[in-house]
N, C-alpha and C positions, 0 to 999 in steps of 0.2 A: 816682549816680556810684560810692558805693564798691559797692553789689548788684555792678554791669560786672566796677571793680576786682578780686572775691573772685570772681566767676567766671572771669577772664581767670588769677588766681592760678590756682586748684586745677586749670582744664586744663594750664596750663605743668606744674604737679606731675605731674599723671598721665601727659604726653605724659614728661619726664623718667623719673617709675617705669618706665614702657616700655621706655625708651631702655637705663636700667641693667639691664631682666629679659634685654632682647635682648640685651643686652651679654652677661652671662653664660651664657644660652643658647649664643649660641655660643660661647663659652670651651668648655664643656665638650661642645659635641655638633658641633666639627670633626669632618672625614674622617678615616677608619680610617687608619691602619696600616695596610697589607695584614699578613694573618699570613701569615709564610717560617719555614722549618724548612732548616737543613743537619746534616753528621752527618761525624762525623770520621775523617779517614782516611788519614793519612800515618803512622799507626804501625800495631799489632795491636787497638786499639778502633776502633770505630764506634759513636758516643755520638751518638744524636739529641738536638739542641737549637734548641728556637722562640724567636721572637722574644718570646714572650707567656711567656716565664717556665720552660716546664716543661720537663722533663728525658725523653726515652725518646719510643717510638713503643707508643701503650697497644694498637694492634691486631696489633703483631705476631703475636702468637700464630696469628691467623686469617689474616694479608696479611700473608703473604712478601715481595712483591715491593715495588720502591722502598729507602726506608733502611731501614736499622736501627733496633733501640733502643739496647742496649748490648752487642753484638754482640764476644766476643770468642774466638778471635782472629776475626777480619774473615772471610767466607766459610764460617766453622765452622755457623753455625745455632745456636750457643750462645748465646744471651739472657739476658742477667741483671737488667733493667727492666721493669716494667709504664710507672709514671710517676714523677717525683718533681718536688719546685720547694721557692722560699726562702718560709720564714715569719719575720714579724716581729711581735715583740710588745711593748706598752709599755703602761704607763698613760698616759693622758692624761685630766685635768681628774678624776683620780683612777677612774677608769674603765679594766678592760684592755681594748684593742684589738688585734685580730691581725689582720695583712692576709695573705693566704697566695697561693701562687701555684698549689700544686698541692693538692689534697684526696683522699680516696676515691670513687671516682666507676666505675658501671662501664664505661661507653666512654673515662674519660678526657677529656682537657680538650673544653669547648665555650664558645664564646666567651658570656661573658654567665651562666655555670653556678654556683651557689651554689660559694664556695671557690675560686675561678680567679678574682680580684680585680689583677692587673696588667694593664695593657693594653698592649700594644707601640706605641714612640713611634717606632722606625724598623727599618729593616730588618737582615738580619744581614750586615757589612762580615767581608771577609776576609781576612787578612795572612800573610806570612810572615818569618823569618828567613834561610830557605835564598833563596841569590842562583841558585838553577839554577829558581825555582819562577815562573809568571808573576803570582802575588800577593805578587811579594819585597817589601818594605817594611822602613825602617832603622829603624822603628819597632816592628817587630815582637817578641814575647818567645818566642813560639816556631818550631817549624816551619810550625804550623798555630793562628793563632789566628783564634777568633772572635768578635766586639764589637757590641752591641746598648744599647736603653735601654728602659727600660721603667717604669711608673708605676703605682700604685695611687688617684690622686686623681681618677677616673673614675668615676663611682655610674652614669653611663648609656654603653649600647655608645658611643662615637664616632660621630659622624651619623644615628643612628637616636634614637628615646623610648623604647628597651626599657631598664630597670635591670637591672642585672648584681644576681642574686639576693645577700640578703646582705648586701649592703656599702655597710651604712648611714653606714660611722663611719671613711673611711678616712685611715692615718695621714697622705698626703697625703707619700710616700716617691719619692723618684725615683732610680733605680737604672741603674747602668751596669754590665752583665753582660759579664764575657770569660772565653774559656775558652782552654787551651793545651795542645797535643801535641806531643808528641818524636816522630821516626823511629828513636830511636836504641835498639841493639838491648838494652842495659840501663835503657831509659825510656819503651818502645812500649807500656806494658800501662798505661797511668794518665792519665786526663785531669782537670786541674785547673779549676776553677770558681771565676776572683773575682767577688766582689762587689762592689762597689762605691757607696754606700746616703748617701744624703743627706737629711735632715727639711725638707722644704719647704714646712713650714706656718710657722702666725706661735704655735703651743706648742709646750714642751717634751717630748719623752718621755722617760718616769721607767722608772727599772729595766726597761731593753731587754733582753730576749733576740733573739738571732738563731738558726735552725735552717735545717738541709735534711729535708724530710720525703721520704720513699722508699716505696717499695714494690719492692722488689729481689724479684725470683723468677727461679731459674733453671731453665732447660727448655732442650732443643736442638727448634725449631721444625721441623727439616726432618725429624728423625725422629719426633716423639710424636704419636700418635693422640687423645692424650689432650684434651679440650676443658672448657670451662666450669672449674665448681669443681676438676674432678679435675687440670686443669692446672696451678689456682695453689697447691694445698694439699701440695705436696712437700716444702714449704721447713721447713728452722731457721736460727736467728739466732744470733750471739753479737758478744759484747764485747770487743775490743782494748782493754783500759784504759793499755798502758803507750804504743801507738801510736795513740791518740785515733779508734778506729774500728769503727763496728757493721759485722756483717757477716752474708751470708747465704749458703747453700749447698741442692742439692738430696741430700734423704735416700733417696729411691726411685723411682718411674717408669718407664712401659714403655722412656725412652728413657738410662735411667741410665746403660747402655753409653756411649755417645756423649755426655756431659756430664763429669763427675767435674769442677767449673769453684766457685772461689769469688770473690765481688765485693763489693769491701769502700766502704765510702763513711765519709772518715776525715775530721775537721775540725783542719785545718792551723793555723789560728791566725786574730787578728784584730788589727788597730791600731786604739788608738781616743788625740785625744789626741798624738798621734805617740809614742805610745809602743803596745810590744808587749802583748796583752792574752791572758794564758795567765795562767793557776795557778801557773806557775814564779817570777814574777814577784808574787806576794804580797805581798814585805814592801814593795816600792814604791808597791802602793797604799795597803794600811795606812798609811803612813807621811804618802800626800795623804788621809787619810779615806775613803777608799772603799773600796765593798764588793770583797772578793777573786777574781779571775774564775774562773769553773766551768766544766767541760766535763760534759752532761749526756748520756746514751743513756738510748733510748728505745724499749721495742717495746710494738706492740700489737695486737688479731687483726684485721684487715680486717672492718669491719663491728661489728666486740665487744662484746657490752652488760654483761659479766658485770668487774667492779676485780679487779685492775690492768690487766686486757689489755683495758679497752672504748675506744669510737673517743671522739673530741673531738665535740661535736656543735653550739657555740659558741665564743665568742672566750675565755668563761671557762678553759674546760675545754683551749682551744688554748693558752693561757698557759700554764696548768699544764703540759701536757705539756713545752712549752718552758724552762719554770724548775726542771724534778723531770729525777732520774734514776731508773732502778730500782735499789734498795739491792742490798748486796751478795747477801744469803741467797735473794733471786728470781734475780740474773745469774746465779750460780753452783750455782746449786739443780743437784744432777748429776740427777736424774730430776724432772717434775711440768710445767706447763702452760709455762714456759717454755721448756723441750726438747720439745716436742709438735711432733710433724709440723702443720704447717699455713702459711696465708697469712697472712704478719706481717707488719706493718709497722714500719719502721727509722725513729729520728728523731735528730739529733745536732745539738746546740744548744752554746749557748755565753751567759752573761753573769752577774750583770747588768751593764749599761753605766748607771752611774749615773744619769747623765743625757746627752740630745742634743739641744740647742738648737736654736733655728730657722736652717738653714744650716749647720750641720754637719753631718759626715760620717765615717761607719765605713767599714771595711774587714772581709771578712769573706770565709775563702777556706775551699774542700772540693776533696774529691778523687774521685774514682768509680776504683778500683784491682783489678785483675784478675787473675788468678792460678791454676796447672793444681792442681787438689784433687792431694795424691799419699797414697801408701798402698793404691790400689785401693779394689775391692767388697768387704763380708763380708756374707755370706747375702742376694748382692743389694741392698745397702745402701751408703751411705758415712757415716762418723765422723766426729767431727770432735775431733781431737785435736792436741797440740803438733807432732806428726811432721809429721801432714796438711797445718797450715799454715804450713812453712814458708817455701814458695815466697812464700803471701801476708806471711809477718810481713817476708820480704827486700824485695818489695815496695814494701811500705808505706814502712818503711825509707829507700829510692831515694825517695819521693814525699815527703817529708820535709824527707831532703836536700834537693831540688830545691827546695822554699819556702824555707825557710833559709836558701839560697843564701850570701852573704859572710856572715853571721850564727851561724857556727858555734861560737857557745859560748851561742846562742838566749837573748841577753838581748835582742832588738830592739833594739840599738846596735853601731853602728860603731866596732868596737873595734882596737887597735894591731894590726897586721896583717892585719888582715881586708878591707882596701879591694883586692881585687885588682885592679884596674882602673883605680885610679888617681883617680877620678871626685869621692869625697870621700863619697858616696851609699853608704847600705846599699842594697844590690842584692838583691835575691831574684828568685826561679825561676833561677838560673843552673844549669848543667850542665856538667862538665866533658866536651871536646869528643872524639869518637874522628877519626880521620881521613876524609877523607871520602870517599864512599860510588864505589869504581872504577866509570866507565861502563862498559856492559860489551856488548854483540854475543853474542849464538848463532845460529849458524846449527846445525839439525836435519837430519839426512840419513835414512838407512835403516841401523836399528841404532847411529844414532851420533850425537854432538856433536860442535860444534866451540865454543869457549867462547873470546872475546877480554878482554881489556881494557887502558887504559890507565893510564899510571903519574900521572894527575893525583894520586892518594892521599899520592904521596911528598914534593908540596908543602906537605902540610897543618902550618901551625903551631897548637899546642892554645892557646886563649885565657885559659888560667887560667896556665898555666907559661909560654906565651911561646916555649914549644919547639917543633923541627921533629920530633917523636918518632913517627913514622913505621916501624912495625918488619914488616910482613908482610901476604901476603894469605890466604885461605881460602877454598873451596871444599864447598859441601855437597851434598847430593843426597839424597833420599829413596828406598823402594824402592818396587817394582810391588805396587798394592794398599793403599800409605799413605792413599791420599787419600780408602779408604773409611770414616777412623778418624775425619773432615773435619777434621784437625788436623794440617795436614802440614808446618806450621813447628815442630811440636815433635818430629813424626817425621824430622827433618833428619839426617844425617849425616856428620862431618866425613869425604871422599876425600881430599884433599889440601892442604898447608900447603907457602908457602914463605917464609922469613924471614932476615930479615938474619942473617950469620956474624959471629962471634968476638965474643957477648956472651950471657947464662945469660937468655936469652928465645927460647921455642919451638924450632924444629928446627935450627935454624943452618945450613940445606943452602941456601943463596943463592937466585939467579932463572935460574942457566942454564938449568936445564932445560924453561923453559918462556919464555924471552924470546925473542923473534922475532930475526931480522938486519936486517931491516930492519921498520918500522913499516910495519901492513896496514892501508889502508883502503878502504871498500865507497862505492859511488855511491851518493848521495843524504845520505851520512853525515863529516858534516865534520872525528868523531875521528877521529886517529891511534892505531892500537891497536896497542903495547906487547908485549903476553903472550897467549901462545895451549894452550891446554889440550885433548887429544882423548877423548872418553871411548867408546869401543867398546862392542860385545856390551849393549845397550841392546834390551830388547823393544818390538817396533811397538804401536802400540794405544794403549801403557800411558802412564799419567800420570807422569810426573816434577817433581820441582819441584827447580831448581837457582840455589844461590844464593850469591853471592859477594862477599866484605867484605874489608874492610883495618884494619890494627889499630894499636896502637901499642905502648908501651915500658911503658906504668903509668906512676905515679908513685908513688913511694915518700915523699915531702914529705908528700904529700895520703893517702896510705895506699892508692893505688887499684891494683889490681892492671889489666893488659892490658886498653882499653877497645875496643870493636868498633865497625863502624861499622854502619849499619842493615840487618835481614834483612828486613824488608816493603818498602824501597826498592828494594830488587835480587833482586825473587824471582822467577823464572821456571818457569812453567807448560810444560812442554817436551814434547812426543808426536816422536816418531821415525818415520818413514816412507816411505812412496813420493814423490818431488819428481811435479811435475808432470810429466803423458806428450806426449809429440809425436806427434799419431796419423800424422799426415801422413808422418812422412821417418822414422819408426823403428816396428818389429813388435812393437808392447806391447799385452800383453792386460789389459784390465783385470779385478778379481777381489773377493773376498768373505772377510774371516778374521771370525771362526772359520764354515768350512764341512765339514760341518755345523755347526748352533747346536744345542744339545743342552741340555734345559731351560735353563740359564743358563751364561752369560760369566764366567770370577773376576773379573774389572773389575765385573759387573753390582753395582747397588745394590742393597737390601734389598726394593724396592716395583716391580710390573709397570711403575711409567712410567719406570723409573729401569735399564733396559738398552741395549745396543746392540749392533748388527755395525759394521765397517769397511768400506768401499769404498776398494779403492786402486788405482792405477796411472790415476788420472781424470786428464782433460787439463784445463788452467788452469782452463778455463769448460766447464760440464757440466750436460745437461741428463739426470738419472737416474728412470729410471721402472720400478717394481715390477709384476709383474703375476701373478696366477695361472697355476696348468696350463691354463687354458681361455682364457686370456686379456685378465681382467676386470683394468682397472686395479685395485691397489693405493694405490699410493703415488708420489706426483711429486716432487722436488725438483728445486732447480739446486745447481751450485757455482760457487762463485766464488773462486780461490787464494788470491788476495790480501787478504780481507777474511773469511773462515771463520775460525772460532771457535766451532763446536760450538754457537750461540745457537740453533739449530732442535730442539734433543733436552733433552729435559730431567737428563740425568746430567749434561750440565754446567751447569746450573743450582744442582746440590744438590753436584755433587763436582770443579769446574771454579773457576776466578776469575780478576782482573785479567791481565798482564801472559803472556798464553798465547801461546806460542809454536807452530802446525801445521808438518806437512812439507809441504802443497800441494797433494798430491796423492792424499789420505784424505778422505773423508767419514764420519761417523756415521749411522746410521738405527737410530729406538728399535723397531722392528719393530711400529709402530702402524700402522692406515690411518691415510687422509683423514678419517676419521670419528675418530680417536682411539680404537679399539677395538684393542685384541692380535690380530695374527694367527693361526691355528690351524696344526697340522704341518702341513707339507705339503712339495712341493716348489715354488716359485716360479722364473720369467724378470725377467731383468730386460736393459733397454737401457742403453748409455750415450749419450750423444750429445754429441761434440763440438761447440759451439756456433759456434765461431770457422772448421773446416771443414768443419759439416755432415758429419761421419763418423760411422757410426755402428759400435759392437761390443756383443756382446750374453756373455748368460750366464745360470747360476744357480744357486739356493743353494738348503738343505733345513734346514725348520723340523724338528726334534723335540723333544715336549715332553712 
């Protein structure tokens, strides 16, 4: 009887140990995640961000198309990311542990890859602030946020038996990542990254570091030839010590024209505690026993085997990096291996965090910051000096602010007058608000604009003052040929201001001369528009970008001088032209500029696929066909008025973007066949054909090259 008893035991135990392996089996090898990526875009950045942690799009340099990495301004081809993600480091059971999310890698992240240790727990949810956007939410912190989670307590993919290389030892961290961008024209260049970092294991971790590790390199993609090594080795680094921010820039390159861009990656601060966790803040902790918090920079060569610039190649070596900065006589070294042309890697950390018990949670926020290099080239080169970075150190500055938000004397408390809002809550990421962004209407003619908008801007009350401060609108426009510099929101220029009378802001010449009698409005469009603007003597062809903002008063309380309201919200891409023809009931010929074509167009880009001619005087729908002196097809397309936007030629691929306004009745052709080969001289026929009456007219142009 008991022989039965002790084997009816030990199967119950065994069938139990089962019950518990399978238990945890699937605890940890549920369904994936699917991995998603979006990328930001309601100001002047486009910052790729995955669900799985990492920061950038690491093929840009070779695939163009799709997002971005860190792409500023938007449409430029300026890149200033490979990859970057968050590392965390601590002892645990006296052991360091780093869990990281981005590493050196040369494709960049793959699911499962030594160093890429978080896994995505959901997708990437998308909110807004602006009540005009249809992801509006009262929740929202900025115009454009993004909110995900993500974990590191995964040693195997999610539903599969593969081990993620590496990560034998994980802290067992659950993290909710959100990222936030302004539209606004003094907040478009900077995207913020919190953190938000939890210990959900059953130990402690002792002396935390937190870090963002980078690989910032800038390059303009649509212009450099350049590939492999030769693309990423352009770069130098340096140090913002008084604005908590490594930064990097390019020194040389075939495409150095078309860059002069630096991108700064700054660390804002962190809570731990509910209290604020910066260096500033010292005698606070001293005073509870704990260590003093540090802000650390860190560069080193991609790859590097050689101290101080070699890579981390474990979690030991990952801590350090996270707990060390480089001493002064290496940051500031004016010539030797730290001013060396090459591919470096940025890392900006923060701690120690004493300690973080099981269930608690840090805070831990960066910035990725963008900014025009100024000074120019010298001997083909650019510098990097006090003058150069100004624009970044103002910057930086604005991104600051904005973490600080009610917190303006940045002791991490809510101090006598600081609550503006009333709520009782220190508030951060606030911004003070410009007016908001006039809708606005262009219609394009031939040779010409017509430019509407309405006066919804003059309602705007700013949310820190409370005021209806309201004082003006403006008008910008670029010239013929800006938009080959592919920076054509810094080649803006102010044509016209009109602002309120009898007070020491702006012009003081009123709204008559551009206020309508009565309010205009178009079919299909439900504003009432207000003011109307004509701009004349406008060349066909050419690219334009016009763009129009409303501003306010300043404030003088708050020190802020006349705030704008956003120039990437209201930018228009505008071509001047032929409107659509009526073949039917009017004698219009259709035609060809520039004829002849004569080696190149001044519109043309720098590269054979990057030219064009015009077709105008095309009727709505148009079927266009090229052909030789003999007759041999060419080249076919259609048109279509209402829905053309230059997507079949590649010029506007590379010197085109959002919000393009055509006249209708233009088409481009990049002078390629069907085969994508360049045409030779010659002279060419071409048909048009009216699709809607079967009419056809004919014509033709001359190649010389």
């Amino acid at each position: 009887m008991r022989k039965y008893c002790l084997l009816y035991l030990r199967a119950f135990m065994m069938k139990h140990k089962l019950f518990i392996f399978l238990s945890l089996h699937l605890l940890y090898t549920q369904a994936q995640t699917p991995f998603s990526q979006k990328y930001t875009n309601v100001g002047r950045i486009g910052l790729n961000i995955t669900n799985a942690g990492t920061i950038g799009k690491p093929d840009v340099s070779t695939n163009t198309n799709g997002n971005p990495s860190l792409e500023f301004p938007i449409g430029s081809g300026i890149e200033h990311l490979f990859e970057s993600g968050l590392w965390i480091g601590a002892f645990v059971d006296g052991q360091p542990r780093v869990s990281s999310s981005s590493i050196e890698a040369v494709k960049g992240y793959s699911t499962g890859a030594s160093g890429f240790e978080f896994t995505q727990t959901t997708g990437i949810d998308e909110r807004s602030s602006l009540t005009s956007s249809s992801k509006y939410s009262s929740s929202a912190i900025s115009h454009q946020d993004f909110y995900f989670q993500m974990t590191d307590k995964y040693t195997v993919i999610p539903g599969t038996s593969q081990a993620i290389q590496g990560h034998d030892f994980p802290l067992f961290a659950d993290v909710k990542v959100e990222s936030y961008a302004w539209n606004y024209s003094f907040a478009d260049y900077f995207v913020i990254l919190n953190y938000t970092i939890t210990n959900n294991s059953s130990k402690n971790w002792d002396s935390v570091y937190l870090g963002l590790y980078s690989d910032m390199v800038v390059r303009n993609v649509n212009v450099t030839q350049e590939t492999g090594t030769a693309f990423f080795n352009k770069g130098r680094c340096g140090f913002d010590s008084t604005n908590t921010a490594v930064y990097a820039f390019q020194v040389k390159g075939d495409d150095i024209d078309y860059t002069q861009s630096y991108v700064g990656l700054q660390l804002l601060g962190a809570e731990w505690r509910n209290r604020y966790f910066h260096p500033s803040q010292k005698d606070y902790f001293i005073k509870n026993g704990w260590s003093i918090p540090k802000i650390n920079a860190q560069f080193w060569n991609y790859g590097g085997t050689n101290p101080p610039f070699a890579k981390a190649n474990d979690d030991i070596e990952r801590y350090s990096k996270l707990q060390t900065t480089m001493d002064s006589s290496t940051l500031f070294m004016p010539t030797g291996p730290y001013n060396s042309t090459n591919n470096w890697i940025q890392m900006i950390s923060t701690g120690p965090f004493m300690s973080i018990a099981p269930g608690e949670t840090v805070k831990f926020t960066v910035a990725f910051v963008c900014a025009k290099q100024l000074g120019g080239l010298s001997n083909n080169q650019t510098t990097d000096n006090e003058s150069n970075r100004k624009e970044l150190t103002n910057h930086l500055g604005w991104t600051k602010r904005t973490y600080l938000g009610e917190d303006a004397n940045e002791n991490g408390m809510l101090d006598s007058l600081e609550d503006l809002n009333g709520n009782k809550v220190l508030d951060r990421f606030i911004l003070p608000s410009p007016p908001a962004t006039p809708k606005t209407k262009i219609v394009t003619g031939n040779n010409k604009v017509d430019i509407y908008w309405d006066a919804s801007a003059e309602l705007s009350i700013d949310p820190l003052s409370k005021k209806k401060d309201f004082e003006g609108y403006k008008i910008y426009r670029t010239n013929p040929g800006d938009d080959l510099k592919l920076n054509l929101q810094d080649a803006k220029n102010l044509i016209a201001q009109y602002d309120k009378s009898g007070n020491n802001i702006g012009f003081n010449n009123n709204f008559k001369a551009v206020k309508l009698n009565q309010p205009k409005t178009f079919e299909g469009d439900s504003t009432s528009y207000t003011y109307h603007y004509e701009m004349t003597g406008l060349l066909n062809g050419w690219q334009y970008m016009f763009i129009i903002t409303s501003f306010d008063e300043g404030d003088e309380q708050l020190g802020l001088d006349p705030l704008e309201s956003s120039f990437s919200e209201n930018d228009f891409r505008v071509y001047t032209g032929a409107s659509p023809s009526d073949y039917i009931n009017k004698d219009i010929q259709p035609g060809v500029y520039p004829n002849p074509y004569k080696t190149s167009a001044a519109w043309d880009g720098n590269t054979s696929r990057t030219k064009k001619i015009m077709f105008y005087n095309l009727p709505k729908n148009a079927k266009v066909t090229i052909y030789t002196a003999a007759g041999d097809i060419v080249k076919t397309f259609e048109h279509h008025a209402e829905t053309y936007l230059g997507e079949d030629t590649r010029w506007f691929d590379n010197y085109g973007g959002e919000n393009t306004i055509m006249p209708g009745g233009e088409h481009a052709w990049d002078m390629l066949s069907e085969s994508k080969t360049a045409i030779s001289t010659g002279i060419y026929l071409y048909t048009i054909l009216d699709i809607d009456s079967g009419k056809i007219k004919s014509g033709s142009l001359a190649i010389i090259k």
